[in-house]
N, C-alpha and C positions, 0 to 999 in steps of 0.2 A: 750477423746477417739479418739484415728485414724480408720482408716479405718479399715485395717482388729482386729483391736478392736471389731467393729462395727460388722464385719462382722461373728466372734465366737460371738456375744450375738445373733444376728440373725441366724445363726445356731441354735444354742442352746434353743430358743424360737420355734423354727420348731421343732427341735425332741420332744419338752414336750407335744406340742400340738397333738391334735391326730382330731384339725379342719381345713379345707382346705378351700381357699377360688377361689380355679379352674380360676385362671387369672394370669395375666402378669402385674408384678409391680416395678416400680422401685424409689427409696430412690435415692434422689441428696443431697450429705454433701458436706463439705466445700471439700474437698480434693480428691474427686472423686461419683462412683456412685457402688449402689449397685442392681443387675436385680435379681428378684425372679419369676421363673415360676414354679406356682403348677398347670401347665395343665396336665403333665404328671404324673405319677406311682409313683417318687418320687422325692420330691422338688427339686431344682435348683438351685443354690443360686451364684451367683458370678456378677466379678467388669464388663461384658461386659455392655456399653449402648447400650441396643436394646429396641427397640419400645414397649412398654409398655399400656395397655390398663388405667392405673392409677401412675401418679408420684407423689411424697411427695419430694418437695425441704423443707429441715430442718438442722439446722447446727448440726456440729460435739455435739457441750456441748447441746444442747440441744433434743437431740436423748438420750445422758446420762442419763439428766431427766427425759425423756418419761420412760425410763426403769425405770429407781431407783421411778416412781410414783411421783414425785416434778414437774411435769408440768403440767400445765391444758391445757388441748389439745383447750378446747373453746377457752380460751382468746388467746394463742399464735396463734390460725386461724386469730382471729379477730384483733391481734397487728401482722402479717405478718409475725411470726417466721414463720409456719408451711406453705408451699403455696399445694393448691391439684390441680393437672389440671387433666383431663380424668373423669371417672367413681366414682363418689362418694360413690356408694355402698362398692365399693372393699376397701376404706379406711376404712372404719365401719367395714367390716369384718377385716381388719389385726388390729382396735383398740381392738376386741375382745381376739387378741392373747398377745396383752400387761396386758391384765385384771389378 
């Protein structure tokens, strides 16, 4: 998956959802970044890096996974696919939106 691959399955994960997780977040792939702010009315979604209250560095193929459910979010924390800096709560909540 490329980026704006990436970026219509995360849309598309936003609209189904009907849960917010009221922060500023941003997803580092191989090939650029993607910034989600659902502080406001309605979600935000684009390639700006801005500052972020929770980032998830995770590669291109392995965000694929995470969708299609073939990744284990534990092991790939604890084998360095997945890295989380900031607020850990806000990644529990957006693990929610992959459920």
């Amino acid at each position: 998956m490329n980026l704006n691959e990436i970026k219509e399955s995360i849309t598309k994960i936003s609209e189904k959802s009907n849960k917010k997780f009221n922060s500023k977040l941003k997803f580092i792939f191989d090939d650029g970044v993607i910034f989600i702010d659902d502080t406001k009315d309605k979600i935000d979604i684009n390639n700006s890096d801005c500052k972020a209250e929770c980032s998830i560095k995770i590669s291109n193929d392995n965000f694929h996974k995470l969708i299609k459910k073939e990744l284990n979010v534990s092991l790939a924390l604890i084998n360095g696919d997945i890295i989380i800096e900031g607020d850990m709560s806000i990644a529990i909540k957006i693990a929610e939106l992959f459920e």
